[in-house]
C-alpha positions as CSV (number, residue, x, y, z in Angstrom):
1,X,0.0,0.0,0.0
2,X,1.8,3.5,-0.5
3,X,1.7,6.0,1.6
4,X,0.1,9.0,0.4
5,X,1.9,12.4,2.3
6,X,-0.5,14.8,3.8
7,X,0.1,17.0,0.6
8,X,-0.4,14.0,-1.7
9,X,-4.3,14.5,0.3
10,X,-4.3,17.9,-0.3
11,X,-3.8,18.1,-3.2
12,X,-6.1,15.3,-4.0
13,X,-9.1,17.1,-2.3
14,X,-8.3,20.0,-4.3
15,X,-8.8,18.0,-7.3
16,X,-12.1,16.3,-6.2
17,X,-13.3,19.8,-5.4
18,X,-12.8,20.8,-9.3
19,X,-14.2,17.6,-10.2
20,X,-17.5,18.4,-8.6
21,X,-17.9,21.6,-10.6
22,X,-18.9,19.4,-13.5
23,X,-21.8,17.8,-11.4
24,X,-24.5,19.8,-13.4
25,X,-22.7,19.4,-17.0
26,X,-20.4,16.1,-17.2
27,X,-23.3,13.6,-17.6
28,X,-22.4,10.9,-19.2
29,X,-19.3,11.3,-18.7
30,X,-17.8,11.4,-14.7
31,X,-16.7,14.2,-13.4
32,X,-13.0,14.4,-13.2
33,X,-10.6,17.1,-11.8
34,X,-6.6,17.7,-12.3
35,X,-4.0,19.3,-10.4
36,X,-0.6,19.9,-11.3
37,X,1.8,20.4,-8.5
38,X,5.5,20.8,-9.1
39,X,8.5,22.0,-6.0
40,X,5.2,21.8,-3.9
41,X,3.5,24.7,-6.2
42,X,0.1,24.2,-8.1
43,X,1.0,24.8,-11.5
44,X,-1.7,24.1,-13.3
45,X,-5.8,22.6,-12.9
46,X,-8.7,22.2,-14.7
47,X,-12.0,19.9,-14.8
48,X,-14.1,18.4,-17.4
49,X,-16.6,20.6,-18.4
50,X,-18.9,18.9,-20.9
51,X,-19.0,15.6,-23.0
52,X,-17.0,16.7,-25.8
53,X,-15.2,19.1,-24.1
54,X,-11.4,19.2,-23.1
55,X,-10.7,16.6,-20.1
56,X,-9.4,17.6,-17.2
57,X,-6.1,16.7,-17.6
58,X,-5.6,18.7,-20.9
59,X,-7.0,21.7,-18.8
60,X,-4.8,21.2,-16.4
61,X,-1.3,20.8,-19.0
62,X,-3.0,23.3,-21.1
63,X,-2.4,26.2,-18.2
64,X,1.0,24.6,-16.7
65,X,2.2,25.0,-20.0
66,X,6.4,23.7,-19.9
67,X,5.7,24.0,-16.3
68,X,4.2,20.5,-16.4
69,X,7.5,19.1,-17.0
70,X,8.8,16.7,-14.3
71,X,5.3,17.7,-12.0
72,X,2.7,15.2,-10.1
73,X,-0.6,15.3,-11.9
74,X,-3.2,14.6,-9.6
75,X,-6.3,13.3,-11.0
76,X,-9.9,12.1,-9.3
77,X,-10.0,9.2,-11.7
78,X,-7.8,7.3,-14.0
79,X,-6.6,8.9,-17.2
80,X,-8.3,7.4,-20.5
81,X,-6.4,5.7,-23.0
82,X,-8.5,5.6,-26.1
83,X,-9.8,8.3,-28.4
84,X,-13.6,9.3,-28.0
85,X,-14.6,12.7,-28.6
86,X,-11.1,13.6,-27.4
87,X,-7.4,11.9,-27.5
88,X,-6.4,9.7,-24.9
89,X,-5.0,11.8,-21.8
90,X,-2.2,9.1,-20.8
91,X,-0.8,10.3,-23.7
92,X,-1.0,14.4,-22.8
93,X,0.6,14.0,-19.4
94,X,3.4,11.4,-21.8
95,X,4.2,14.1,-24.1
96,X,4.0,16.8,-21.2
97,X,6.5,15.3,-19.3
98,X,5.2,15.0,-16.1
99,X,7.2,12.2,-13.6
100,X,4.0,11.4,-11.4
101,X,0.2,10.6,-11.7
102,X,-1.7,9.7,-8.2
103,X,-5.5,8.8,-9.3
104,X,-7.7,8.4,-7.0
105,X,-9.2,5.2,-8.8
106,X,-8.8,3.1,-11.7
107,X,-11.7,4.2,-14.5
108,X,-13.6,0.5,-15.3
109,X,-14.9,2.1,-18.2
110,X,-14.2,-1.2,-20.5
111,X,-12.4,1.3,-22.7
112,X,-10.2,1.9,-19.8
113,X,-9.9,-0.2,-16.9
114,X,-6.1,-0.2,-16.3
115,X,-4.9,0.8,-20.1
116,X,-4.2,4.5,-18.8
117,X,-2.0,3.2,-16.0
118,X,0.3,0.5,-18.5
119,X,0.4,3.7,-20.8
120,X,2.0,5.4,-18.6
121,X,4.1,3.2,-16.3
122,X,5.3,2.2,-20.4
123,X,6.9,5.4,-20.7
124,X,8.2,5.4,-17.5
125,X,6.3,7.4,-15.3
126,X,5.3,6.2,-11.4
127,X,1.6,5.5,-11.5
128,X,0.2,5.7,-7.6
129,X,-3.9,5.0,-7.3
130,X,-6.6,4.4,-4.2
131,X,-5.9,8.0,-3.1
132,X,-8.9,9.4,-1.7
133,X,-10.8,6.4,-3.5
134,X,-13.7,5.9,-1.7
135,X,-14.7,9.9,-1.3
136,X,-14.1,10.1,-5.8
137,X,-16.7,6.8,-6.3
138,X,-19.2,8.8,-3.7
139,X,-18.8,11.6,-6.4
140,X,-19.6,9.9,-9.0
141,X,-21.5,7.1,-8.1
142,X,-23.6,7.4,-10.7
143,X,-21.4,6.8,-13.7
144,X,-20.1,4.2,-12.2
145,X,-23.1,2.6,-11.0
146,X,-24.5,2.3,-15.0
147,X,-20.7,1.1,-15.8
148,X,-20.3,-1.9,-13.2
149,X,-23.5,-2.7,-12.4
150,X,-25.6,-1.4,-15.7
151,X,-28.3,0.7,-14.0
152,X,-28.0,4.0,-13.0
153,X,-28.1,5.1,-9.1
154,X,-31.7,6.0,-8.1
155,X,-32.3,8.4,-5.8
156,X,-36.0,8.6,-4.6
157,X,-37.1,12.2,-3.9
158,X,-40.2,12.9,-1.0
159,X,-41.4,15.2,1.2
160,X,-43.5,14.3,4.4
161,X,-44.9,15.8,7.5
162,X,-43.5,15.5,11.3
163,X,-46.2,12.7,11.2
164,X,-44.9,11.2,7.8
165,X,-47.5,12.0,5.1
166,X,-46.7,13.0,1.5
167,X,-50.6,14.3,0.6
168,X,-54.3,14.7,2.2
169,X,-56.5,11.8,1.5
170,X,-58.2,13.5,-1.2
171,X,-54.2,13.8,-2.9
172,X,-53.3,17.6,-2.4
173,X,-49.4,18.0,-1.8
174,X,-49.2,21.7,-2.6
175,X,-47.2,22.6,-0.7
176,X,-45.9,20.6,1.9
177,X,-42.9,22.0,2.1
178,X,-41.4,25.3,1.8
179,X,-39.6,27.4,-1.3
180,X,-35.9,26.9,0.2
181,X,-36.5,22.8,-0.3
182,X,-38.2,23.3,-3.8
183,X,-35.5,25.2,-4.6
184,X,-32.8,22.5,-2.9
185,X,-34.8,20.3,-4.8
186,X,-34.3,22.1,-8.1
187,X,-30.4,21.5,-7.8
188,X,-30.4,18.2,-7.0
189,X,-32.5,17.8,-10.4
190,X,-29.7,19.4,-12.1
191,X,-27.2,16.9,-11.7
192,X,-29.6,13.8,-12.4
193,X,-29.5,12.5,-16.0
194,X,-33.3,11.6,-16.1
195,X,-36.4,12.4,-13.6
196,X,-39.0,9.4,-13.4
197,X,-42.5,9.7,-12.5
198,X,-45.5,7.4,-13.1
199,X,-48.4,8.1,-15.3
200,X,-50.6,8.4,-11.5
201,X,-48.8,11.1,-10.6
202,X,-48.8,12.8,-14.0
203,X,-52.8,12.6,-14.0
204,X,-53.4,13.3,-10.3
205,X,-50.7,16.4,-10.2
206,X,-49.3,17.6,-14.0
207,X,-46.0,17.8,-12.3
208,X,-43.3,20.2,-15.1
209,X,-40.2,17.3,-14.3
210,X,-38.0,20.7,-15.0
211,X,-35.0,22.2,-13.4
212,X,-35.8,25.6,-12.7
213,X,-32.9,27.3,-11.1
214,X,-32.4,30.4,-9.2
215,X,-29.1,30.5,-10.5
216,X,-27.6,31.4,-14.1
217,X,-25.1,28.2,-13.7
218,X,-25.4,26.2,-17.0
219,X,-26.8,22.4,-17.1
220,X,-27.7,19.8,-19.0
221,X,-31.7,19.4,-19.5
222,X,-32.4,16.1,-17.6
223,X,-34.9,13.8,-19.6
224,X,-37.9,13.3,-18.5
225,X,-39.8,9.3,-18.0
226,X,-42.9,8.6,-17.6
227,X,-43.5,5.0,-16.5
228,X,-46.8,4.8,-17.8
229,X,-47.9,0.4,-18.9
230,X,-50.9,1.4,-20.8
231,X,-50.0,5.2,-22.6
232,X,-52.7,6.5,-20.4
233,X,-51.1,9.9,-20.2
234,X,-50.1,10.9,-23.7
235,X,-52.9,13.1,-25.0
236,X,-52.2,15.3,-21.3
237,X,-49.8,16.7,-19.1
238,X,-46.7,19.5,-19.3
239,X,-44.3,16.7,-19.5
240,X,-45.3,16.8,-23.5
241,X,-44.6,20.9,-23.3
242,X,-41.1,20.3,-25.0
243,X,-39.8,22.5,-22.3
244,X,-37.7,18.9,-21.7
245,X,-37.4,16.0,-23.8
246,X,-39.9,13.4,-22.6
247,X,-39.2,9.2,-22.7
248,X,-42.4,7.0,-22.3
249,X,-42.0,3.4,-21.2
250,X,-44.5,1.2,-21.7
251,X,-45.2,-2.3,-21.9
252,X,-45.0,-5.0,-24.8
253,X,-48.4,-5.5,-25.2
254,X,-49.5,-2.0,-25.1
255,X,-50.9,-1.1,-28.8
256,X,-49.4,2.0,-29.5
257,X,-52.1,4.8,-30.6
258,X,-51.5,5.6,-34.6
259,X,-49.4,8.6,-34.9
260,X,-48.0,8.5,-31.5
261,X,-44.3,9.9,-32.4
262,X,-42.7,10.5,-29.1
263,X,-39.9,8.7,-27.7
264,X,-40.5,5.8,-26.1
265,X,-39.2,2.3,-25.0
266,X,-41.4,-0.9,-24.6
267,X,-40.3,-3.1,-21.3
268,X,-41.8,-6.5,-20.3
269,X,-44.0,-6.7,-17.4
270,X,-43.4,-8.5,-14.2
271,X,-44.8,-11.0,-12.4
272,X,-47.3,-8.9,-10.5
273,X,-48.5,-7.4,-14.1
274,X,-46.4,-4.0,-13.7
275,X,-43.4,-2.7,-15.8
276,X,-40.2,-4.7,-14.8
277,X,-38.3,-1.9,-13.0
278,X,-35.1,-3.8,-13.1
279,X,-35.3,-3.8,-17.3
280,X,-36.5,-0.4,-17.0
281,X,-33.0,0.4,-15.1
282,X,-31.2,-1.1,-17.6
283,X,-32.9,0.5,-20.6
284,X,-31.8,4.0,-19.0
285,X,-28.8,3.2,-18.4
286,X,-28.0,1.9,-22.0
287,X,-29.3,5.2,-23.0
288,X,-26.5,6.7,-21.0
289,X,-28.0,8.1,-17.9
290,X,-25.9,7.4,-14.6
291,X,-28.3,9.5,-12.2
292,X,-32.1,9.0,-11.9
293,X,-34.2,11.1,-9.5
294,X,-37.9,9.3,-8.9
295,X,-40.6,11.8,-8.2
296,X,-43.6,9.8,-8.1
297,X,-45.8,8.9,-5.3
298,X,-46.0,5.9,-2.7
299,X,-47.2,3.6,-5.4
300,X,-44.2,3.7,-7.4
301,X,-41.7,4.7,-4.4
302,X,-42.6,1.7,-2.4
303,X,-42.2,-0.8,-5.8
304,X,-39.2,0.5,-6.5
305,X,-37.8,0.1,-3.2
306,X,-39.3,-2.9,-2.9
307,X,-37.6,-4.5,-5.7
308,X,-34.0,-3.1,-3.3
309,X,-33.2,-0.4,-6.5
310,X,-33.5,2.5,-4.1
311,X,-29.7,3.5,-3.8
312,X,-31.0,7.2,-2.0
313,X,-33.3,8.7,-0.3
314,X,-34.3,12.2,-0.3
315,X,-36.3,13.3,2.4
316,X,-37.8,16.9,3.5
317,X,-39.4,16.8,6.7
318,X,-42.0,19.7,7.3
319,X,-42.4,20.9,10.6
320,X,-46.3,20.4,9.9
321,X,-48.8,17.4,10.6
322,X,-51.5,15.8,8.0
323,X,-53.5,14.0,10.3
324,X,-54.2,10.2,9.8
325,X,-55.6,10.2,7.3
326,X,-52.7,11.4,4.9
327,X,-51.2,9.3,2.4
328,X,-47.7,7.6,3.3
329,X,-44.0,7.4,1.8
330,X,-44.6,4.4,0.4
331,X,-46.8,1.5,-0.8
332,X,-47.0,-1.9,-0.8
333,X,-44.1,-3.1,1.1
334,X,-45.9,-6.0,3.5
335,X,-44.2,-4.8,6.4
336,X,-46.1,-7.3,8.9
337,X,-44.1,-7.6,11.8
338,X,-40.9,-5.3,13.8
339,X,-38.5,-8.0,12.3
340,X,-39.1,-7.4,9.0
341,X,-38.5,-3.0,9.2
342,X,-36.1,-1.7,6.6
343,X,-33.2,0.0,8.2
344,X,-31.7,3.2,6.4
345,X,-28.6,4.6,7.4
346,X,-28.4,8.5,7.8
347,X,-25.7,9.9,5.4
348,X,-26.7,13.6,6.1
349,X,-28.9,16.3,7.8
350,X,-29.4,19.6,7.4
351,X,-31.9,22.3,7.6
352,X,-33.3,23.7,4.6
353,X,-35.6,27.0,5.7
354,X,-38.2,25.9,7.8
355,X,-37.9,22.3,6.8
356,X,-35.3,18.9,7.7
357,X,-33.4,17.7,4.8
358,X,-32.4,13.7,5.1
359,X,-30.2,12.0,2.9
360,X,-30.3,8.7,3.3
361,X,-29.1,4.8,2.3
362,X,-31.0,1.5,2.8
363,X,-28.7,-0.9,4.4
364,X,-27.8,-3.8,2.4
């Protein structure tokens, strides 16, 4: 194991701080940031904007200029080794001269996986790795979720009452919480590659499924996916206002309504008679989208955490109560008996206005 100095962590937390500047604009690609430290003196960083777009490492080279020469590039994730929209940056930091890399983790993008490191230990640099390692697959546990385990990480957003209700009995939700979490909300919308609802949700409240920022920082559009078995919803709803592209998913044997053009995909259904979720994971993720945020109700919630494909929870807590009569979290999850609870681990909690904000992690 090497022994990383307490600069070698410095520097590498500098690095994963640049990183997550892409959150809102990398997608699909991860987020990656570069420093270039030489005599103990930054000379040069940079972070992947934008699929496309310069990597990190070429940022970083491109402003160290001759500086780079015999320096220690930092970087949040292995350099790539083949050419995509861009040229391989083992071979930038070769030509640049530097005499280090430290990554925080090998990429196991199959493109990758371990050819940036030979291409660079090949031409005689010392390669170092597992610096800061499990803080860079935190940031971008997304891409790497659809990469190793084909699915993109699912994040299931809700907001409750003290008493744990999302909505009155008759379905009215507006507005348990307050404008500082809608707008918390907003951001965290930003950096998901798709937002999923179900077609109940679309008929009961119209929901937008846009990011609407009170910021001028750019993003990517998320798309939006309407889990809807039957195409119940197509003829309705702002998710067809082209403010956003919009995916339906459906199932096989729905007949598809002549001269229905919009995007869709067609899954199998399960054994209960609903949409496989797990092939509807998969479908995403083939499409290239490491982050989805679910916005749905306790129908759709509760299956999806049923089925163990919630990676995150997203809770606001309003300081307010519903009465008993409310409508829960979730659905349909045959909890009979104390033995049988699902346990979530508390990752982090803060206050957002008026209101608790949990982030949370079902325990495997």
């Amino acid at each position: 194991m090497t022994d990383f100095t307490a600069d070698d962590h410095r520097h590498m937390a500098h690095a994963l701080r640049l990183a997550e500047r892409g959150a809102w604009t990398t997608r699909p690609n991860p987020m990656v940031g570069c420093v270039l430290v030489a005599d103990g003196v930054v000379v040069g960083e940079g972070f992947h904007v934008h699929k496309g777009g310069a990597h990190a490492e070429v940022v970083a080279l491109q402003a160290a200029g001759m500086r780079a020469r015999g320096a220690t590039a930092y970087v949040t994730l292995e350099p790539c080794a083949h050419t995509g929209s861009t040229g391989p940056c083992a071979d930038a930091l070769v030509a640049a001269g530097v005499s280090r890399v430290v990554a925080a983790m090998r990429d196991p993008f199959p493109q990758v996986d371990g050819a940036g490191f030979e291409r660079l230990r090949a031409a005689g640099i010392v390669v170092e790795s597992g610096l800061m390692e499990a803080q860079a697959r935190t940031l971008n546990r997304g891409f790497l979720s659809r990469v190793e385990r084909r699915r993109p990480w699912l994040r299931v957003k809700l907001a409750c009452s003290l008493d744990g209700r999302t909505a009155m009995a008759n379905g009215d939700s507006k507005w348990i919480s307050g404008e500082a979490s809608r707008q918390d909300v907003m951001r965290w919308r930003a950096r998901a590659g798709a937002l999923l609802t179900g077609s109940g949700t679309v008929l009961a409240d119209d929901p937008q499924l846009t990011v609407r920022l009170d910021t001028d920082a750019p993003f990517a559009v998320p798309l939006r996916v309407v889990l809807d078995a039957g195409l119940a919803t197509i003829a309705r709803g702002k998710v067809r206002d082209g403010a956003a592209p919009t995916l339906y998913v459906h199932a096989h044997d729905t007949k598809v309504p002549h001269g229905f053009d919009a995007p869709r995909v067609s899954v199998p259904r399960d054994a209960a008679g609903q949409l496989d979720l797990h092939v509807v994971l998969a479908a995403l993720a083939d499409g290239g989208i490491n982050e989805v945020q679910v916005e749905a109700g306790a129908t759709l919630s509760g299956a999806f955490l049923r089925a163990g494909l919630v990676d995150e929870l997203l809770l606001y807590v309003a300081p307010v109560l519903l009465g008993e009569r409310g409508r829960p979290l979730f659905d349909g999850l045959g909890i009979d008996v104390m033995a049988e609870r699902l346990h979530l681990q508390t990752l982090d909690t803060r206050r957002i206005g008026e209101d608790l904000r949990l982030l949370m992690q079902p325990r495997r």
